[in-house]
CHARMM internal coordinates of N, CA and C (Angstrom, degrees):
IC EDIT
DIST 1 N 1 CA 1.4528
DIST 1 CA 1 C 1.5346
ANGL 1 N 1 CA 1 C 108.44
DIST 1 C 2 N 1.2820
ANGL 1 CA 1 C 2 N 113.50
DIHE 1 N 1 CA 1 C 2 N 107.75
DIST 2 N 2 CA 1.5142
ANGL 1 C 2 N 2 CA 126.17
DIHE 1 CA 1 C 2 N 2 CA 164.34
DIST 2 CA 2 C 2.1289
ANGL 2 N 2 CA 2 C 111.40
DIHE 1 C 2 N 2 CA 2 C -18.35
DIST 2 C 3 N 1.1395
ANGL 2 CA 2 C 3 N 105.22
DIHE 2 N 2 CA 2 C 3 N 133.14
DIST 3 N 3 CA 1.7713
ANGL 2 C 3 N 3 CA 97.02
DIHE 2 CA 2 C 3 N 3 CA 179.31
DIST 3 CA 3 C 1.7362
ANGL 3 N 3 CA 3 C 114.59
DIHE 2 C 3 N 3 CA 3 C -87.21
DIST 3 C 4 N 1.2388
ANGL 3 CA 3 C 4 N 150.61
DIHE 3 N 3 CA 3 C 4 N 83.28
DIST 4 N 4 CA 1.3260
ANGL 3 C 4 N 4 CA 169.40
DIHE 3 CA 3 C 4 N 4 CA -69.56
DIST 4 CA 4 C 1.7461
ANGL 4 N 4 CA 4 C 73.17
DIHE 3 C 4 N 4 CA 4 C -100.02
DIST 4 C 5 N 1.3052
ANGL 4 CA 4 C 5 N 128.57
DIHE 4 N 4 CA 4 C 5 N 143.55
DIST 5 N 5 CA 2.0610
ANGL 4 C 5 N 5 CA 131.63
DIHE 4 CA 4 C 5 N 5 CA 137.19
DIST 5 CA 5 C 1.2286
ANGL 5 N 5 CA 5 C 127.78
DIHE 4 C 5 N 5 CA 5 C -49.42
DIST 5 C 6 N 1.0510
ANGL 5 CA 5 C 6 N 89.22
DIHE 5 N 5 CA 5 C 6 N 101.35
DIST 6 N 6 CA 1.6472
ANGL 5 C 6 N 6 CA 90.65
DIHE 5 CA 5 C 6 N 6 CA -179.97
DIST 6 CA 6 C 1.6919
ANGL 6 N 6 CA 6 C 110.23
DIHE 5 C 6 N 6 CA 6 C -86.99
DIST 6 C 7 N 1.2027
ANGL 6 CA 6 C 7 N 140.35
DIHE 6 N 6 CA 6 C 7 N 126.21
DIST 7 N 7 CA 1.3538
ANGL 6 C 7 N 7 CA 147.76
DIHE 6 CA 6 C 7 N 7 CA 162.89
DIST 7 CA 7 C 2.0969
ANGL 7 N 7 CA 7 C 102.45
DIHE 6 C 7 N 7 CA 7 C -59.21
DIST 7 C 8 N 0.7259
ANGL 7 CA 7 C 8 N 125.61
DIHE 7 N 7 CA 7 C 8 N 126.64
DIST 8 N 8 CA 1.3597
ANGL 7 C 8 N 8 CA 141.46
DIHE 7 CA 7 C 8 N 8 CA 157.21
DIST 8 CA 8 C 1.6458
ANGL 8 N 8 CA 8 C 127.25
DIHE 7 C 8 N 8 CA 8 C -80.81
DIST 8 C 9 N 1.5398
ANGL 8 CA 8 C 9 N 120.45
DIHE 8 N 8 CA 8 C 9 N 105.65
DIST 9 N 9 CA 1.6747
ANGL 8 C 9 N 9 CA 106.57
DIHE 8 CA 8 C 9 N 9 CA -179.18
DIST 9 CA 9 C 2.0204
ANGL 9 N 9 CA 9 C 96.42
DIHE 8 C 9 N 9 CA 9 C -129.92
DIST 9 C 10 N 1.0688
ANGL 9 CA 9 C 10 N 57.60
DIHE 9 N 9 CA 9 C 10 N 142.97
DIST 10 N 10 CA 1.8471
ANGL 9 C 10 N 10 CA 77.33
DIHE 9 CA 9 C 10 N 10 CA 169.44
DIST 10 CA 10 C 1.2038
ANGL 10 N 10 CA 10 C 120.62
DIHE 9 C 10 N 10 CA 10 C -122.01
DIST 10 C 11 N 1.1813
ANGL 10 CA 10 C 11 N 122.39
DIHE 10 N 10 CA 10 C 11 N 126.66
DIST 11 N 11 CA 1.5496
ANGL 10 C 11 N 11 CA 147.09
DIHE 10 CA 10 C 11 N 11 CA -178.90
DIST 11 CA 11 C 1.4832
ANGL 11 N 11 CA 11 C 127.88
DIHE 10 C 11 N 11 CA 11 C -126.76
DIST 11 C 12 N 1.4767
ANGL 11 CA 11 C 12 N 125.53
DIHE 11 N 11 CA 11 C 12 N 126.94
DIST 12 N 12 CA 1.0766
ANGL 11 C 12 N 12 CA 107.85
DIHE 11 CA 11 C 12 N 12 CA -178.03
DIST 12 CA 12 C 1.7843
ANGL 12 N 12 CA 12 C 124.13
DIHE 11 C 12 N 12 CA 12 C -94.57
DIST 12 C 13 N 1.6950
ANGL 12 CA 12 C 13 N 123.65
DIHE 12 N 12 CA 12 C 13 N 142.99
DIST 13 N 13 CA 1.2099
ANGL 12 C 13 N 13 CA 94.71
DIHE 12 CA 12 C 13 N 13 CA -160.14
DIST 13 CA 13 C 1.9014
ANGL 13 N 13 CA 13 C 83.30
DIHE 12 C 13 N 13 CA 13 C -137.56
DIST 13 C 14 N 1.2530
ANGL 13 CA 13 C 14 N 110.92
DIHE 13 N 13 CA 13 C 14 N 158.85
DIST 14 N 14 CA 1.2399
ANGL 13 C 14 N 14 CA 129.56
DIHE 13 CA 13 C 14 N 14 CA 163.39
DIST 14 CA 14 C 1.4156
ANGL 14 N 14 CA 14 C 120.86
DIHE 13 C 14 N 14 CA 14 C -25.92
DIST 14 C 15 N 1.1638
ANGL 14 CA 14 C 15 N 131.68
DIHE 14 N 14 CA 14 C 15 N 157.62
DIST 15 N 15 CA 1.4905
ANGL 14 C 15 N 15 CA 143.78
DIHE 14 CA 14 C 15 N 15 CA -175.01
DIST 15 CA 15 C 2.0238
ANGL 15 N 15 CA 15 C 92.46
DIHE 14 C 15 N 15 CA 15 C -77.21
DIST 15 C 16 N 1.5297
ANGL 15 CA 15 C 16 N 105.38
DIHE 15 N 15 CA 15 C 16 N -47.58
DIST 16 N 16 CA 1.2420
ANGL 15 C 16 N 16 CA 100.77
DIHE 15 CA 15 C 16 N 16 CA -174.95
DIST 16 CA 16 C 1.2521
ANGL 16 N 16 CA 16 C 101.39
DIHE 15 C 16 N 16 CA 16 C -99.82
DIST 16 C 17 N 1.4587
ANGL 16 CA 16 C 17 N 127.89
DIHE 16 N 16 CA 16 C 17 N 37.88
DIST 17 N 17 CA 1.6643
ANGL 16 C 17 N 17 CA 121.92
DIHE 16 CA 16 C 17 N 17 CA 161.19
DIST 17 CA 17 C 2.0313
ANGL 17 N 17 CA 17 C 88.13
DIHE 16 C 17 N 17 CA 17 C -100.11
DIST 17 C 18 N 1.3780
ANGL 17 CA 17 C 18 N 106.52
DIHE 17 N 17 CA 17 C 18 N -34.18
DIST 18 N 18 CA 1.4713
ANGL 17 C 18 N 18 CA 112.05
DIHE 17 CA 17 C 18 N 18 CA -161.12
DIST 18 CA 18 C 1.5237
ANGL 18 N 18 CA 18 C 100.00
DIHE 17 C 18 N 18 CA 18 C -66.41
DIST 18 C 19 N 1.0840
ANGL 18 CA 18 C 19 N 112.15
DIHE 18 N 18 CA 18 C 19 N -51.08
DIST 19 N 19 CA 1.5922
ANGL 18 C 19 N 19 CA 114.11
DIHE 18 CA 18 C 19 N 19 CA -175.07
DIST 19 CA 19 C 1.4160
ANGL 19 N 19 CA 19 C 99.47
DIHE 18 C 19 N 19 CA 19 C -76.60
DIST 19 C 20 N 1.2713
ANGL 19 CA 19 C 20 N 148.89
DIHE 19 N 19 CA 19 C 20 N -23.13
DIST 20 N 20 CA 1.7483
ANGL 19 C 20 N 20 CA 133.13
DIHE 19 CA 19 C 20 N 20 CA 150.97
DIST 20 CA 20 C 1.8398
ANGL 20 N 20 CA 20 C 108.08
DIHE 19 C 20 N 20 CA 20 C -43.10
DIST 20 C 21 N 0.8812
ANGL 20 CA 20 C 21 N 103.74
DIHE 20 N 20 CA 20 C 21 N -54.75
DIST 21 N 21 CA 1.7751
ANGL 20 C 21 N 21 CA 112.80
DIHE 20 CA 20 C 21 N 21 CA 174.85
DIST 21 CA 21 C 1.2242
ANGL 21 N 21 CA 21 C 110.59
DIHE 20 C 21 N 21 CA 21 C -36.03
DIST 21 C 22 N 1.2354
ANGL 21 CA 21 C 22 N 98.12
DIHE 21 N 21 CA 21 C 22 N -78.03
DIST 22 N 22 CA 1.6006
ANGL 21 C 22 N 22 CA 131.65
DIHE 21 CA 21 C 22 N 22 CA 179.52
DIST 22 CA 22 C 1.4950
ANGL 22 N 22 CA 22 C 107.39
DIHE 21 C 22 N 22 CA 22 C -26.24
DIST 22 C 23 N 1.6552
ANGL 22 CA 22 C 23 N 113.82
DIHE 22 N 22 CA 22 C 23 N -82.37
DIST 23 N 23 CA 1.0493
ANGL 22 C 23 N 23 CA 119.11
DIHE 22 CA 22 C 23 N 23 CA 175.79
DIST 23 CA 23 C 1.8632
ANGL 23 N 23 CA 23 C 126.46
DIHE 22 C 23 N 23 CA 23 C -70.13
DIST 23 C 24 N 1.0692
ANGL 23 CA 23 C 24 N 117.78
DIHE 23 N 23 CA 23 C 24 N 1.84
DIST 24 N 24 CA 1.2154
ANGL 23 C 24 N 24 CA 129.05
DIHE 23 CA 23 C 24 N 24 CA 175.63
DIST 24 CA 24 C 1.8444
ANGL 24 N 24 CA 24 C 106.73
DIHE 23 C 24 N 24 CA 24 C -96.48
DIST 24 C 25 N 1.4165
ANGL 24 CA 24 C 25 N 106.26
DIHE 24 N 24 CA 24 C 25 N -37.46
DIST 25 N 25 CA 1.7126
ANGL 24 C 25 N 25 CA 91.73
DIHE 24 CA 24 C 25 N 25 CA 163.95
DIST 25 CA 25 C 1.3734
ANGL 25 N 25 CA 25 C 111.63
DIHE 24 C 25 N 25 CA 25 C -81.19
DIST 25 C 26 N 1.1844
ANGL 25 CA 25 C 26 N 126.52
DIHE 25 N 25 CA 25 C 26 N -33.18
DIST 26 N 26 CA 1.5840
ANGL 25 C 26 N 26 CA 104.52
DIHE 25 CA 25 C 26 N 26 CA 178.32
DIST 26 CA 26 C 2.1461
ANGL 26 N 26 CA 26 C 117.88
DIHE 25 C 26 N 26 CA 26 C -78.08
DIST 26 C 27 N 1.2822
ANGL 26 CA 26 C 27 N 104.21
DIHE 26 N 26 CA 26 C 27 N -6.34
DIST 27 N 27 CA 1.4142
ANGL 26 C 27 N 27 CA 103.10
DIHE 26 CA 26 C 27 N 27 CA 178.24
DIST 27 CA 27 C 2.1354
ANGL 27 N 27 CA 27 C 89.19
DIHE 26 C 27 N 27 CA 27 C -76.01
DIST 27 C 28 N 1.3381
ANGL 27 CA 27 C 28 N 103.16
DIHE 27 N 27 CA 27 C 28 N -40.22
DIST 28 N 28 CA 1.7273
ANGL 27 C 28 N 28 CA 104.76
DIHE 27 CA 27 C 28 N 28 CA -173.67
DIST 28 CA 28 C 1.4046
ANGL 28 N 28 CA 28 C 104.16
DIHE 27 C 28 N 28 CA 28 C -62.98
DIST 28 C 29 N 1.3368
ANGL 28 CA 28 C 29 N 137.73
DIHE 28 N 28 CA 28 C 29 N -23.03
DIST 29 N 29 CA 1.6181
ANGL 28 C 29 N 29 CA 140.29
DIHE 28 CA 28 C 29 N 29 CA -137.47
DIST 29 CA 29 C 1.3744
ANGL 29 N 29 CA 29 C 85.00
DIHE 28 C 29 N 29 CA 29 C -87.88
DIST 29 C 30 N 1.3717
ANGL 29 CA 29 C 30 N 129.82
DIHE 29 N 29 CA 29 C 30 N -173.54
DIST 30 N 30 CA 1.4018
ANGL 29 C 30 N 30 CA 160.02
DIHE 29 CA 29 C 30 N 30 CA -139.99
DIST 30 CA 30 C 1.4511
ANGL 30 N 30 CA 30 C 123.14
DIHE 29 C 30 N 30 CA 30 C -173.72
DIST 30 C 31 N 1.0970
ANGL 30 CA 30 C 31 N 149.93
DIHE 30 N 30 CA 30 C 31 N 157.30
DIST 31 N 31 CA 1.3024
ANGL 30 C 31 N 31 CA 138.96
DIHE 30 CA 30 C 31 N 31 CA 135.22
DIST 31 CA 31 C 1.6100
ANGL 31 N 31 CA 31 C 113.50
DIHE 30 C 31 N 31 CA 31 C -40.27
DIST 31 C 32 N 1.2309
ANGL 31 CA 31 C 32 N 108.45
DIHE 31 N 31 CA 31 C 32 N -49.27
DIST 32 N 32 CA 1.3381
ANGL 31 C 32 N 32 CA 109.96
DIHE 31 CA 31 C 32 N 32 CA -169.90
DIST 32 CA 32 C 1.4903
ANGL 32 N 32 CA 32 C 102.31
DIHE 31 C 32 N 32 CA 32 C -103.09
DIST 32 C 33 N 1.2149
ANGL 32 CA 32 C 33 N 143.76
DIHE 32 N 32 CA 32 C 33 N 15.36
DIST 33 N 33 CA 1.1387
ANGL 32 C 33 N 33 CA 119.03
DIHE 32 CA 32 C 33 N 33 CA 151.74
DIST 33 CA 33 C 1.6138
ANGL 33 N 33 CA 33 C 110.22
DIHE 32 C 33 N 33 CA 33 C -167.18
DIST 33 C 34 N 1.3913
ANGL 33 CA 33 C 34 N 109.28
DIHE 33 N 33 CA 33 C 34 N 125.16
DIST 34 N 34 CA 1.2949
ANGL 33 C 34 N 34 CA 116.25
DIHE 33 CA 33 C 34 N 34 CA -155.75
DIST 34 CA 34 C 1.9103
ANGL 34 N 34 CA 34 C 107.90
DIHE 33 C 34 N 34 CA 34 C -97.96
DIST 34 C 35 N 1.2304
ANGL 34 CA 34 C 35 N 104.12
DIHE 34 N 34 CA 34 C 35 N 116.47
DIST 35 N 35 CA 1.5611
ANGL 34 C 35 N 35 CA 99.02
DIHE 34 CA 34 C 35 N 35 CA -179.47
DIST 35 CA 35 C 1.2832
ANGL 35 N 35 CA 35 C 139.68
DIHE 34 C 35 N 35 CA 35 C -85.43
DIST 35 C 36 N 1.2730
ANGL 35 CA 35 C 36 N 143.31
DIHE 35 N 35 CA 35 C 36 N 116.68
DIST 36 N 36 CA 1.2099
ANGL 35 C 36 N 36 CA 135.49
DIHE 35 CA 35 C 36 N 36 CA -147.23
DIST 36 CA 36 C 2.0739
ANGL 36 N 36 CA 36 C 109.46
DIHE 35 C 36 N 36 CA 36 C -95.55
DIST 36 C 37 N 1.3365
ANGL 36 CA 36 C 37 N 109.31
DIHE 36 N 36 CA 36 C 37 N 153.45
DIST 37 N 37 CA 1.3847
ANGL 36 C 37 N 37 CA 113.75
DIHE 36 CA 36 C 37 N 37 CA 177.21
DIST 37 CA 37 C 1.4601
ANGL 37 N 37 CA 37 C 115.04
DIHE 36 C 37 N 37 CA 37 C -31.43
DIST 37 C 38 N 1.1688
ANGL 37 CA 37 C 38 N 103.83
DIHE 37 N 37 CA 37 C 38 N -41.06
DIST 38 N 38 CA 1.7189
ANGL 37 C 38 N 38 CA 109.93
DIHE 37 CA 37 C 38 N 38 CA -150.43
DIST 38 CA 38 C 2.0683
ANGL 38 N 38 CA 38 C 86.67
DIHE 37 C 38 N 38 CA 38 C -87.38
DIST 38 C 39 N 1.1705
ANGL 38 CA 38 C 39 N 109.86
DIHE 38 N 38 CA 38 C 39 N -34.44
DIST 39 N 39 CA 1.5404
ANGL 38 C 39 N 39 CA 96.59
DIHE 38 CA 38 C 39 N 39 CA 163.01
DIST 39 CA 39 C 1.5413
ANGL 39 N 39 CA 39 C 129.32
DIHE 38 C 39 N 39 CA 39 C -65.77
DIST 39 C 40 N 1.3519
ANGL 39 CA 39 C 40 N 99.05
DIHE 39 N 39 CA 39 C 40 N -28.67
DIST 40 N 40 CA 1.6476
ANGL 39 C 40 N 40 CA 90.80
DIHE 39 CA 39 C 40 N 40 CA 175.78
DIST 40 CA 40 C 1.8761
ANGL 40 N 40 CA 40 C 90.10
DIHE 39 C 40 N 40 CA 40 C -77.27
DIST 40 C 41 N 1.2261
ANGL 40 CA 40 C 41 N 117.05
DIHE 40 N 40 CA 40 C 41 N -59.94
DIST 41 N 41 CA 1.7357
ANGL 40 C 41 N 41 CA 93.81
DIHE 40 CA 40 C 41 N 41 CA -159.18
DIST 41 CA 41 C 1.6643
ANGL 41 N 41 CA 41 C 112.92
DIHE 40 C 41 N 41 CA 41 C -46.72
DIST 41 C 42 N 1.5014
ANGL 41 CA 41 C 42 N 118.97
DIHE 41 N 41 CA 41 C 42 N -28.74
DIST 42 N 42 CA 1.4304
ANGL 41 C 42 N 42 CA 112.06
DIHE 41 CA 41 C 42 N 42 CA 160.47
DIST 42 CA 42 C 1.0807
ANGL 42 N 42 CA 42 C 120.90
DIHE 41 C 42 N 42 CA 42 C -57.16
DIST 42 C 43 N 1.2215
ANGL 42 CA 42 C 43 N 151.48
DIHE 42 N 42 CA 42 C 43 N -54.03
DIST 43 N 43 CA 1.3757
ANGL 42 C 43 N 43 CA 148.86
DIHE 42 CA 42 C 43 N 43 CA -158.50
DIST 43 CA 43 C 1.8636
ANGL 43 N 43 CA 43 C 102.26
DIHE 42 C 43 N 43 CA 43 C -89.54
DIST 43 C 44 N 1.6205
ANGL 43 CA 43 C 44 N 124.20
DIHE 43 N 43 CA 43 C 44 N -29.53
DIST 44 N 44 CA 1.8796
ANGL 43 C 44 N 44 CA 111.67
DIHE 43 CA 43 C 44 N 44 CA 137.33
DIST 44 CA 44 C 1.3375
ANGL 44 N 44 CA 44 C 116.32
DIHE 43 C 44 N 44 CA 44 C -17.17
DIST 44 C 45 N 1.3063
ANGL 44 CA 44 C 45 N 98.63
DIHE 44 N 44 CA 44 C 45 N -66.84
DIST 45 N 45 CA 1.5810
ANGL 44 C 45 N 45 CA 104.46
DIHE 44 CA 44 C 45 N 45 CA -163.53
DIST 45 CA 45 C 1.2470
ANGL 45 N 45 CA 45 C 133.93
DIHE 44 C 45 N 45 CA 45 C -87.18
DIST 45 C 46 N 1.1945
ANGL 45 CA 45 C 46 N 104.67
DIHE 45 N 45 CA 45 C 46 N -18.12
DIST 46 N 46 CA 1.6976
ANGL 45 C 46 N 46 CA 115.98
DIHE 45 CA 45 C 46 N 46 CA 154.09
DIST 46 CA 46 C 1.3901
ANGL 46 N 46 CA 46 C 104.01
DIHE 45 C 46 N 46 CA 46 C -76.67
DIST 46 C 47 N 1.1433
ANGL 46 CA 46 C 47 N 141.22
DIHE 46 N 46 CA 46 C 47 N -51.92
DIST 47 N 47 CA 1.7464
ANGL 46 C 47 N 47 CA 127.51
DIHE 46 CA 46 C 47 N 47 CA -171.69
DIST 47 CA 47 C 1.9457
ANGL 47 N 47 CA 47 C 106.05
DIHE 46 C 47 N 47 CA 47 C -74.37
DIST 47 C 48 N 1.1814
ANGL 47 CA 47 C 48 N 126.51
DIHE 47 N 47 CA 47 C 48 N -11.70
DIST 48 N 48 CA 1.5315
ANGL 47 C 48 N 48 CA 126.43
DIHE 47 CA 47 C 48 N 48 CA -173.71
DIST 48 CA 48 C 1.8130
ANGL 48 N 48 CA 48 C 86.04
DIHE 47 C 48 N 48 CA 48 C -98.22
DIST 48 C 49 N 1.1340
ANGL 48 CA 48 C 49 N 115.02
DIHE 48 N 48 CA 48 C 49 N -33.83
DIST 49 N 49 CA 1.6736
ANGL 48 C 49 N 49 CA 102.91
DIHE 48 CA 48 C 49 N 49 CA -167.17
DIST 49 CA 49 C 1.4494
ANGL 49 N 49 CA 49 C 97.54
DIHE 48 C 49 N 49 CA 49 C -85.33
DIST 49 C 50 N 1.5961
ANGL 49 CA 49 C 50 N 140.48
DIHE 49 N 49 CA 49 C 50 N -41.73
DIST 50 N 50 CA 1.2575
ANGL 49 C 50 N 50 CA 124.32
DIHE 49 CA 49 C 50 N 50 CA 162.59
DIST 50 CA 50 C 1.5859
ANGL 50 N 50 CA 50 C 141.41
DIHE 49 C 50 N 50 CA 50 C -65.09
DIST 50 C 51 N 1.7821
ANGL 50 CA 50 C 51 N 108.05
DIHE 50 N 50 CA 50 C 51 N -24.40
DIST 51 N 51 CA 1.3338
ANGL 50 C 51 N 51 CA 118.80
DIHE 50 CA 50 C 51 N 51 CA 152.00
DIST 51 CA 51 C 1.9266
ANGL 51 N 51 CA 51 C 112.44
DIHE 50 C 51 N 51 CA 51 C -57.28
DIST 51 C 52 N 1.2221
ANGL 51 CA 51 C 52 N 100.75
DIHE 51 N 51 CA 51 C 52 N -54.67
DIST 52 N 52 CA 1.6961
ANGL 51 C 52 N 52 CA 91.12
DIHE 51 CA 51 C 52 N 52 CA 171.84
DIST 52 CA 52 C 2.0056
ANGL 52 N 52 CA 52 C 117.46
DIHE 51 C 52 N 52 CA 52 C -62.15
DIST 52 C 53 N 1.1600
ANGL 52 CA 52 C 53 N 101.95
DIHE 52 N 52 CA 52 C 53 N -37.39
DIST 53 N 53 CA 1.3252
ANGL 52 C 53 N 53 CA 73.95
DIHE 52 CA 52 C 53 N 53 CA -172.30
DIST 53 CA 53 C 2.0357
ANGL 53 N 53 CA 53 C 113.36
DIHE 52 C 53 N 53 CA 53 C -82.04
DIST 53 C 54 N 1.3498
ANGL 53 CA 53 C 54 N 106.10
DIHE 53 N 53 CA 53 C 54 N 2.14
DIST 54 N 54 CA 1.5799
ANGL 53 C 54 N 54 CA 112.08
DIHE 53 CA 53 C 54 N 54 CA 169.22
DIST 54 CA 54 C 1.6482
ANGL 54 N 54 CA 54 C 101.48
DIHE 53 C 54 N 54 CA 54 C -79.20
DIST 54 C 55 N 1.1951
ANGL 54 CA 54 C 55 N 113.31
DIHE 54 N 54 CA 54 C 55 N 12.04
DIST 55 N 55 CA 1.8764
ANGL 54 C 55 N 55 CA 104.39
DIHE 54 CA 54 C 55 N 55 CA -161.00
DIST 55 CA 55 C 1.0565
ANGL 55 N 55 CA 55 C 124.39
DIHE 54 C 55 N 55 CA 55 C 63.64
DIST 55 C 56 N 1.6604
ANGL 55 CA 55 C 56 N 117.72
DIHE 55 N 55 CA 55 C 56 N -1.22
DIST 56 N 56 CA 1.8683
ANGL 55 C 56 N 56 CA 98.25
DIHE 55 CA 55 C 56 N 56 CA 176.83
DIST 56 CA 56 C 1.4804
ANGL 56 N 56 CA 56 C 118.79
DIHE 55 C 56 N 56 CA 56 C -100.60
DIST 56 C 57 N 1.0849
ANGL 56 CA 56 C 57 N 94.88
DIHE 56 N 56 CA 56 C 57 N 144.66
DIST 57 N 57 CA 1.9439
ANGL 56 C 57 N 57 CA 109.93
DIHE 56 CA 56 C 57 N 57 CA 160.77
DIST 57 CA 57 C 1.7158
ANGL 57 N 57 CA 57 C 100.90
DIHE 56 C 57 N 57 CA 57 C 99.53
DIST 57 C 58 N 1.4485
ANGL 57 CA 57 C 58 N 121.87
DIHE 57 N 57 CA 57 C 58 N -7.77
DIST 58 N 58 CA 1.1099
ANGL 57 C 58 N 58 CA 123.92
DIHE 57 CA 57 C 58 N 58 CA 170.36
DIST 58 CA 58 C 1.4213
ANGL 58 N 58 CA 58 C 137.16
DIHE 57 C 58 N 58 CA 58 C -31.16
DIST 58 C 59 N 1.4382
ANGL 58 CA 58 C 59 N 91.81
DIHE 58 N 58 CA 58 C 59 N -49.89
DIST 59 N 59 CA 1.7391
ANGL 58 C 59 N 59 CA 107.69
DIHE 58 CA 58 C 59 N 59 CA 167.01
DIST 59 CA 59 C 1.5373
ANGL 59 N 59 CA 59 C 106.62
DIHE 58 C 59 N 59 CA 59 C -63.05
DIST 59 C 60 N 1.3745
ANGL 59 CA 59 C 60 N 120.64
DIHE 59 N 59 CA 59 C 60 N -49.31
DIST 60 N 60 CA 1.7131
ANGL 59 C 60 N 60 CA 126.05
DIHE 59 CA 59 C 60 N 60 CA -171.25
DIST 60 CA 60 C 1.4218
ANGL 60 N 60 CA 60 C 93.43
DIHE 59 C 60 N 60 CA 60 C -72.36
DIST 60 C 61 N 0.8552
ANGL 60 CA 60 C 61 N 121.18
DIHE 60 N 60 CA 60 C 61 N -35.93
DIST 61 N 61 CA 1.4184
ANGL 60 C 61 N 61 CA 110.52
DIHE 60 CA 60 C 61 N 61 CA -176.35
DIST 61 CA 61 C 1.5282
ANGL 61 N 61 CA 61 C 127.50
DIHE 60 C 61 N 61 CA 61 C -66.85
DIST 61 C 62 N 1.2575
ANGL 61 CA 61 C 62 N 106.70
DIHE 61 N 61 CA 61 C 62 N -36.88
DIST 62 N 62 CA 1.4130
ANGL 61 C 62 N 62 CA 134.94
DIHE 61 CA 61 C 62 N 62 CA -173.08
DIST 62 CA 62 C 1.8225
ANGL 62 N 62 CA 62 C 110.75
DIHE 61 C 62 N 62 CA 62 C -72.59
DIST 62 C 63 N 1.7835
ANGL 62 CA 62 C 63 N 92.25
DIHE 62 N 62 CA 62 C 63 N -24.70
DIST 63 N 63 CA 1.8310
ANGL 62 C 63 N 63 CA 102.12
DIHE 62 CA 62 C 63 N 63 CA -168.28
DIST 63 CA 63 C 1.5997
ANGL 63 N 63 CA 63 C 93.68
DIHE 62 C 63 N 63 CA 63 C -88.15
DIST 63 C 64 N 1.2032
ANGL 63 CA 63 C 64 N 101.67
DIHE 63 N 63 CA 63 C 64 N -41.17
DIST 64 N 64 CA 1.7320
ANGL 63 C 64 N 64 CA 109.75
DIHE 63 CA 63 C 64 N 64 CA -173.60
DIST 64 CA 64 C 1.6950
ANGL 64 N 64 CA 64 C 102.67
DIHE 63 C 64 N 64 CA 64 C -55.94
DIST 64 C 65 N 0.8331
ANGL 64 CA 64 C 65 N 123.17
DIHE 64 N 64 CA 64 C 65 N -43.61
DIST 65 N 65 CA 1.6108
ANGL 64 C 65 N 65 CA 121.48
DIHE 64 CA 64 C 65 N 65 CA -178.56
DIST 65 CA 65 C 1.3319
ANGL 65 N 65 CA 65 C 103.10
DIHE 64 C 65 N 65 CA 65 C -80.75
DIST 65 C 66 N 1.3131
ANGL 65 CA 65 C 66 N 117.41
DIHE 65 N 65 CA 65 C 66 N -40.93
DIST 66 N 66 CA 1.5069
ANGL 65 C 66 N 66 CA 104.13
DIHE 65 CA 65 C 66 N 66 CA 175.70
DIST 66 CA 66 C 1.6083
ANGL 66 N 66 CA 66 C 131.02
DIHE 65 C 66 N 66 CA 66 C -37.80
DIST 66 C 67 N 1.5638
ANGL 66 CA 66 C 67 N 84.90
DIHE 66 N 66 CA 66 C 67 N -68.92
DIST 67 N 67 CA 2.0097
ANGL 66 C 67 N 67 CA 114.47
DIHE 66 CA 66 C 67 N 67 CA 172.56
DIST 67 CA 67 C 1.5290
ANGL 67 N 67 CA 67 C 106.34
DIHE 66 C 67 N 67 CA 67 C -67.79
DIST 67 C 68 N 1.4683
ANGL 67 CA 67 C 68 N 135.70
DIHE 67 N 67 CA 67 C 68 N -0.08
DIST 68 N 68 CA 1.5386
ANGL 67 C 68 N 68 CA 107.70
DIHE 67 CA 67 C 68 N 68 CA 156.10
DIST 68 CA 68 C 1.7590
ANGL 68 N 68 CA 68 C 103.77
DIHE 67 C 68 N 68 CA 68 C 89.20
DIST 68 C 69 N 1.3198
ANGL 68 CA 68 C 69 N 122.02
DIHE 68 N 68 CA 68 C 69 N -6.03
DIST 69 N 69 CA 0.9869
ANGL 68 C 69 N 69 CA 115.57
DIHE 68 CA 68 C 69 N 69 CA 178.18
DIST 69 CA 69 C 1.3906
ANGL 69 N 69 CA 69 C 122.82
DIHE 68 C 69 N 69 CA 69 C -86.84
DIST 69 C 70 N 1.5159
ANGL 69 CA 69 C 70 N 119.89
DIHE 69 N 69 CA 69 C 70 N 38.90
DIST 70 N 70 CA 1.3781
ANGL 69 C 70 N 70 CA 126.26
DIHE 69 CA 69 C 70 N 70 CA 178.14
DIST 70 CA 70 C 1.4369
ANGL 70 N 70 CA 70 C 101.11
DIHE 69 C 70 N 70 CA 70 C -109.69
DIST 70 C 71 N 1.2737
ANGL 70 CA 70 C 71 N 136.91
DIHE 70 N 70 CA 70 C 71 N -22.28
DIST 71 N 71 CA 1.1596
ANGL 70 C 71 N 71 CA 153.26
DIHE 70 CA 70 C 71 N 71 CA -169.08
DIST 71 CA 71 C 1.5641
ANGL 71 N 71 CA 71 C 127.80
DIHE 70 C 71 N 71 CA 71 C 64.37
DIST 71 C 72 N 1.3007
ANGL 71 CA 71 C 72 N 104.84
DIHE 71 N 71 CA 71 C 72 N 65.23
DIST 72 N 72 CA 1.4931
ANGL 71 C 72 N 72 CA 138.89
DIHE 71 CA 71 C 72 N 72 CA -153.12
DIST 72 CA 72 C 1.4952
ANGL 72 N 72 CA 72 C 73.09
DIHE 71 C 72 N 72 CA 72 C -78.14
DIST 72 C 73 N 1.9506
ANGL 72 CA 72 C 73 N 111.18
DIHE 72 N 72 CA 72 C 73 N 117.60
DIST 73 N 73 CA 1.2367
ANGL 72 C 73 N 73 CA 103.64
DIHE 72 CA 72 C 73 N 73 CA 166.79
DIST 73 CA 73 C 1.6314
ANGL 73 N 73 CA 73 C 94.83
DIHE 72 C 73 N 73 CA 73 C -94.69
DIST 73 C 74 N 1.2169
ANGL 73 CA 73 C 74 N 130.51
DIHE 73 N 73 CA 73 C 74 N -29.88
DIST 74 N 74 CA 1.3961
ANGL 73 C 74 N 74 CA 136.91
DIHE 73 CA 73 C 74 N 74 CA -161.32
DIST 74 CA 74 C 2.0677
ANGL 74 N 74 CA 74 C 115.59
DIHE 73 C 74 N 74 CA 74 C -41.61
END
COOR INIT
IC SEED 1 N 1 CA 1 C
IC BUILD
């Protein structure tokens, strides 16, 4: 069985975007199965792309990028 393509992106994020990561895969982790950063930013983006396409949180979503409170170092 072919191994699926994965696309690769890099972004740069805050000291306290890193420790949101950080501590958000080990609140997800297990004994038996330990989750890595790059899984939580996948599973972000699968739950923000299916909340948007149900219509919710759009407006909250839309204010949060507005006001800068994502911590857009870019």
């Amino acid at each position: 069985m072919p191994k699926k393509e994965r696309k690769r992106l890099q972004v740069v994020i805050s000291d306290e975007q890193d420790a949101l990561l950080t501590r958000t895969a080990y609140e997800l982790s297990s004994p038996e199965r330990l989750i890595s950063k790059s899984e939580v930013v996948r599973l972000a983006i699968e739950k923000i792309a299916r909340e948007l396409g149900e219509g919710a949180h759009l407006e909250e979503y839309r204010a949060i990028l507005e006001s800068g409170d994502i911590g857009d170092d870019a």
